[in-house]
C-alpha positions as CSV (number, residue, x, y, z in Angstrom):
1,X,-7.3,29.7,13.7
2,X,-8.9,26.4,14.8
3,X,-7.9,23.1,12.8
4,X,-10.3,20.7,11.3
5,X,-10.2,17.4,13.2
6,X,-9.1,15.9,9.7
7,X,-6.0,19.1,9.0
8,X,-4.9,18.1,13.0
9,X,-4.8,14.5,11.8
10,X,-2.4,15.2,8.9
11,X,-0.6,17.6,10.5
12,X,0.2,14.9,13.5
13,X,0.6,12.2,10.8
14,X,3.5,14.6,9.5
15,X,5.2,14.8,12.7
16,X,5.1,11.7,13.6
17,X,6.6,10.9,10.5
18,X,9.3,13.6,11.2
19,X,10.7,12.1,14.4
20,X,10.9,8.5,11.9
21,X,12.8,10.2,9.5
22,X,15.6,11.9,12.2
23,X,15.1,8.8,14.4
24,X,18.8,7.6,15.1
25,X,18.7,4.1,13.3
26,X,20.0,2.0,16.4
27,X,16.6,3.1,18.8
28,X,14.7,0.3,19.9
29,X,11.0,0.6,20.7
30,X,10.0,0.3,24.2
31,X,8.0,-2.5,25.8
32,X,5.2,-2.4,28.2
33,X,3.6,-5.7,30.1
34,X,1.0,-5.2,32.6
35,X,0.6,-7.6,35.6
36,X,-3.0,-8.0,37.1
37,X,-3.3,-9.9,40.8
38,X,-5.1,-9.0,44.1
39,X,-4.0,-7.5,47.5
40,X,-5.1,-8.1,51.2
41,X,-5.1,-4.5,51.9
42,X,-7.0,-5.0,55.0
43,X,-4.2,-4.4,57.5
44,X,-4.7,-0.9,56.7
45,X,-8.4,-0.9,56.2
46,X,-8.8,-2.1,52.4
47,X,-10.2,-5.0,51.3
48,X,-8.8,-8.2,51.8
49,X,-8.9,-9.1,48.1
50,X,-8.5,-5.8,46.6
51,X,-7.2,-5.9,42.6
52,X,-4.0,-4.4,41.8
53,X,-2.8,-3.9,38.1
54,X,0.6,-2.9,37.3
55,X,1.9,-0.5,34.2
56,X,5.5,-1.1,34.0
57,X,7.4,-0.1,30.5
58,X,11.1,-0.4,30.0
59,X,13.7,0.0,27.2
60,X,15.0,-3.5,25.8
61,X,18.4,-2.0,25.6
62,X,18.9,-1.3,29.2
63,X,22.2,-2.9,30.4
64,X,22.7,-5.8,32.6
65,X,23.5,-3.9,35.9
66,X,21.9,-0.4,35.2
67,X,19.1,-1.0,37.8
68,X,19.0,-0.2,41.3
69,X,21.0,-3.4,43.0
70,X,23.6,-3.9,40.2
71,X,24.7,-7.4,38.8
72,X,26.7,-10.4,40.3
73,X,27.0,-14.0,39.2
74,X,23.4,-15.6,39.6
75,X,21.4,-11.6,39.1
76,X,21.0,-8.4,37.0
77,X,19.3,-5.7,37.6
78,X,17.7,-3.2,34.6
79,X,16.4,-0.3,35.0
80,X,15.3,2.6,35.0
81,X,11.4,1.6,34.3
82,X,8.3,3.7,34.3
83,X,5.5,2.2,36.6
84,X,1.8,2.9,37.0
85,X,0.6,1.2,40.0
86,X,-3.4,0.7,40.4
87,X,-5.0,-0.5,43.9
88,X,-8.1,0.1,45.5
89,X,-9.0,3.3,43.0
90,X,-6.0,5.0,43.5
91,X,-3.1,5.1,40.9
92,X,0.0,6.8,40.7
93,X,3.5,6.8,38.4
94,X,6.8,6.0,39.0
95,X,9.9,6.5,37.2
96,X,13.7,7.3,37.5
97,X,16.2,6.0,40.3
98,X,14.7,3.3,42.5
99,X,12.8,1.6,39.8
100,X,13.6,-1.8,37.8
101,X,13.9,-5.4,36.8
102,X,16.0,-8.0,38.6
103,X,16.4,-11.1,36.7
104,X,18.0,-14.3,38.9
105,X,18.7,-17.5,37.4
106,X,19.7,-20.7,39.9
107,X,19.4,-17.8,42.5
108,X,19.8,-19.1,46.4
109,X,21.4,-20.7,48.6
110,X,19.0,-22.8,50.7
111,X,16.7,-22.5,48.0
112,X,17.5,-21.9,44.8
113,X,15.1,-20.4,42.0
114,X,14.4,-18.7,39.1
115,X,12.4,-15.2,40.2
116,X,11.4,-12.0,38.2
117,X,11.3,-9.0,40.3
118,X,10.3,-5.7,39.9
119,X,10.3,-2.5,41.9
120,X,9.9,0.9,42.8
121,X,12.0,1.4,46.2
122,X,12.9,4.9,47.6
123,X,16.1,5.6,49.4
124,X,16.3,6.0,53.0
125,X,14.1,9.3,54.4
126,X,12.1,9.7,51.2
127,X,8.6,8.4,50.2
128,X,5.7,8.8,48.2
129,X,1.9,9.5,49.4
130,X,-0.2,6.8,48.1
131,X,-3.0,5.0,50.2
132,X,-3.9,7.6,52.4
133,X,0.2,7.0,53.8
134,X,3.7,6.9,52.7
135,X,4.7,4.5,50.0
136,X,8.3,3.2,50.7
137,X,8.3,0.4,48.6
138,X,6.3,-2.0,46.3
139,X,7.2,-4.7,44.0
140,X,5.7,-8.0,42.2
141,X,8.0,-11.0,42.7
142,X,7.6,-14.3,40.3
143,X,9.3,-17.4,41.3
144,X,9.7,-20.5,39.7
145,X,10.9,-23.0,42.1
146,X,11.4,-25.8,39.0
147,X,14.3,-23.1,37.3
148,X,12.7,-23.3,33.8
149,X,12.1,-19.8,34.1
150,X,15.2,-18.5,33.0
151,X,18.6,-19.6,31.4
152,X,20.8,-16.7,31.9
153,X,19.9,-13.6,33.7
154,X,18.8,-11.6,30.2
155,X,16.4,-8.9,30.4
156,X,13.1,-11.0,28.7
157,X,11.5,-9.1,26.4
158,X,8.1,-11.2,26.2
159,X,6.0,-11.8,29.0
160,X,6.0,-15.7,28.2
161,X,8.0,-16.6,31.3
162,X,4.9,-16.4,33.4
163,X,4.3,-19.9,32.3
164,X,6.8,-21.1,34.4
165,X,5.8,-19.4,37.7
166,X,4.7,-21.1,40.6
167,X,4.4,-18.5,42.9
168,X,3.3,-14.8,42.9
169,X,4.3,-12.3,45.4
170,X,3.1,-8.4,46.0
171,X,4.6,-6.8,48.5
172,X,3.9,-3.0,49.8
173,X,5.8,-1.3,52.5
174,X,3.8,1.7,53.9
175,X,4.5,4.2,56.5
176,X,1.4,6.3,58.9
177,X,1.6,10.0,59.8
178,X,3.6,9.1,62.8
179,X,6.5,6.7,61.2
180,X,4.5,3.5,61.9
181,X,5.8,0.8,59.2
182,X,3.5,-1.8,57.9
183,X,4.2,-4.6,55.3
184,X,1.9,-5.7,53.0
185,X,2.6,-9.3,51.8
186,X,0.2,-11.3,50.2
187,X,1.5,-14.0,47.8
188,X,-0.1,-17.5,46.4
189,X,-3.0,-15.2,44.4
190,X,-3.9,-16.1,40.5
191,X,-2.0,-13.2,38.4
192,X,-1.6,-12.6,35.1
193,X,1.4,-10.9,32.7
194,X,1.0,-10.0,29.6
195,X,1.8,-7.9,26.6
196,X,-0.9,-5.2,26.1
197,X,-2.6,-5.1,22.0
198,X,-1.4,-2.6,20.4
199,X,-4.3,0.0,19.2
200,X,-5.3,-0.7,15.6
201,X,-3.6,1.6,13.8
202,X,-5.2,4.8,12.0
203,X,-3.3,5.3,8.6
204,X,-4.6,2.6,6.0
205,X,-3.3,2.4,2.6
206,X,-2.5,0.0,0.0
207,X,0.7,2.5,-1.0
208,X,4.1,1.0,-0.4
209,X,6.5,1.8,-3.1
210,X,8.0,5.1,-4.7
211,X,6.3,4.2,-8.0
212,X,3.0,3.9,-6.4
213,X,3.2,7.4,-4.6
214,X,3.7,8.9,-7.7
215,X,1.3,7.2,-9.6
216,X,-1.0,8.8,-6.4
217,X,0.2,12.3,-7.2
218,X,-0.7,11.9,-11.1
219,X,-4.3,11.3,-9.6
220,X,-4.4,14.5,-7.4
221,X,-6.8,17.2,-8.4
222,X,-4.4,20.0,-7.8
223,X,-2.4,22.4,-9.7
224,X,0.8,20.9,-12.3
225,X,2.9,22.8,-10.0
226,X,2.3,21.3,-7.1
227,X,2.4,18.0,-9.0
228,X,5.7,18.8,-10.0
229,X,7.0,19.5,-6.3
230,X,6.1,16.9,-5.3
231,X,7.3,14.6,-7.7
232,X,10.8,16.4,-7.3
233,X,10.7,15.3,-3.8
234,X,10.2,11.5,-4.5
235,X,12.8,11.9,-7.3
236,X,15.1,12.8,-4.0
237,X,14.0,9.7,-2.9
238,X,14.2,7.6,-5.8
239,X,17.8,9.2,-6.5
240,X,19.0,7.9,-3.0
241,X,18.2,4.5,-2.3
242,X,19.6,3.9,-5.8
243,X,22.8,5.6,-3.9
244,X,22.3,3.3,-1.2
245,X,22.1,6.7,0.8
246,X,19.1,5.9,3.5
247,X,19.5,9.1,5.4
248,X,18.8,11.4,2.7
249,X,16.2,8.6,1.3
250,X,13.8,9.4,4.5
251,X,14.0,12.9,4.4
252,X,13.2,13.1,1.0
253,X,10.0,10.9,1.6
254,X,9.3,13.6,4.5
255,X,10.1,16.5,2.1
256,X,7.0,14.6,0.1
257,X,4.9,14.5,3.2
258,X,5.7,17.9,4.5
259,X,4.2,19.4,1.0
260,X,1.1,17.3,1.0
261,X,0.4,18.4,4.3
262,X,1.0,22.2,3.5
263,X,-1.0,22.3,0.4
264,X,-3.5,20.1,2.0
265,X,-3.6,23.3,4.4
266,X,-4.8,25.9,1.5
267,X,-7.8,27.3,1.1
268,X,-9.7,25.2,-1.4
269,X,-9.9,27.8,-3.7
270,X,-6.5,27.7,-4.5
271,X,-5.5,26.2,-7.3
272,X,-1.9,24.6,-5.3
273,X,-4.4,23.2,-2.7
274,X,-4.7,19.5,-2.2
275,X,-8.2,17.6,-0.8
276,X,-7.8,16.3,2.8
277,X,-9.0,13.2,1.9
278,X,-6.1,12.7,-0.6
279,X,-3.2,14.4,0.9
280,X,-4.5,11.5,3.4
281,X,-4.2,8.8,1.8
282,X,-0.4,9.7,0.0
283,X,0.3,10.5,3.8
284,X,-0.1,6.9,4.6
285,X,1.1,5.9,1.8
286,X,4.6,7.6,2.4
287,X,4.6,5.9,6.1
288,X,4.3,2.5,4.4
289,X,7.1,3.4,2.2
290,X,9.5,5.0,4.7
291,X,9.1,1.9,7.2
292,X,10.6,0.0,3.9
293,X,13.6,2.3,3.7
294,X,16.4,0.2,5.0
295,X,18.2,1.5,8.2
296,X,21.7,2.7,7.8
């Protein structure tokens, strides 16, 4: 039977909040910049100022080392990274092996810098159609001649070093039909890195504490045993952060949510069914107050 648009919502709500309850507590959230520049694509008959955005997103975590060319003294590399590559109207994805973030610090011999590079780089014998050819490589290089950029060759986790850059590099290696190889280098263009806004978020409510949610449930017009389940479920709740035992403190809470969302589910004529639009609100309400359950 089709779902309401407003039963779908609750019953994503309720999964989502599922995977926060089970969620091991060490996971970080990943973290997605986007860089924006132009292209001289005209070498293989684009335009010669032809915008190019690029996705990437990447777990914090990731080791010094993990990505494709390892670490050493004055570089590490992190990967894997997942990236979505826009030029010229076309866009495709990359992910797994071959893709990643070198940090160098006080890089060089010559020269010495500070550059932020990253890549998507097959291995020898493979590509990827993109262009009307064969993608063999493609990264974004960000240099900072002055060496303000970095300190240490950490993963950065905010896109604030593009204030020290002084130079920004795309470069695009490409291969014809007949194993023709052309390099597209174009560097010295404005660019811009930055952290994309979060959408506002969906679930409002001014619930955040155990004694609020059931204060909520009081208020429900449903039956006195549904009340009562659902109070037993917050008493779970209640019962184990007094414990100091998280774990089962968050799947209480989603005990609590998986009722509202099954009564919410009745027909209306039954006396155990809940309104949408409150089962939404105690929904939200028990997402504000499993984010406040401490992590184990």
């Amino acid at each position: 039977m089709r779902q309401s648009p407003s039963r779908l919502w609750i019953t994503q709500c309720a999964l989502a909040l599922a995977v926060l309850a089970t969620a091991p507590a060490h996971a970080q959230s990943p973290l997605t910049f986007v860089f924006t520049s132009t292209v001289d694509m005209a070498q293989v008959g684009g335009q010669p100022d032809a915008p190019v955005v690029v996705t990437y997103t990447f777990d914090p975590a990731l080791a010094p080392g993990s990505g494709p060319f390892g670490s050493g003294p004055y570089f590490a590399s992190y990967g894997p990274s997942e990236l979505t590559i826009e030029i010229g109207g076309e866009r495709q994805t990359f992910s797994g092996p071959g893709t990643g973030i070198t940090v160098f610090n006080d890089a060089g011999t010559t020269i010495v810098d500070d550059s932020y590079d990253v890549r998507v780089e097959f291995p020898f014998g493979q590509s990827h159609p993109f262009l009307g050819q064969n993608l063999l490589s493609f990264r974004f290089l960000l240099v900072d001649s002055d060496r303000a950029m970095f300190s240490s060759t950490a993963l950065p986790t905010t896109p604030a070093l593009a204030g020290s850059v002084d130079t920004a590099y795309v470069d695009i290696m490409l291969q014809n039909e007949f194993g023709m190889t052309t390099l597209l280098s174009t560097g010295g263009r404005p660019f811009t890195l930055t952290a994309p806004t979060p959408p506002a978020p969906k679930c409002a409510s001014g619930v955040t504490t155990l004694d609020e949610l059931r204060t909520g449930v009081a208020g429900l017009t449903t039956s006195g045993t549904t009340k009562l389940a659902l109070v037993a479920s917050l008493r779970v709740a209640r019962l184990a952060l007094n414990a100091g035992n998280y774990e089962e403190a968050r799947l209480g809470l989603r005990a609590f949510v998986d009722l509202l969302v099954g009564r919410s589910n009745l027909d209306p004529r039954n006396p155990d069914s809940i309104p949408l639009a409150q089962a939404n609100t105690l929904v939200c309400g028990g997402a504000n107050v499993l984010i406040g359950v401490p992590l184990q």
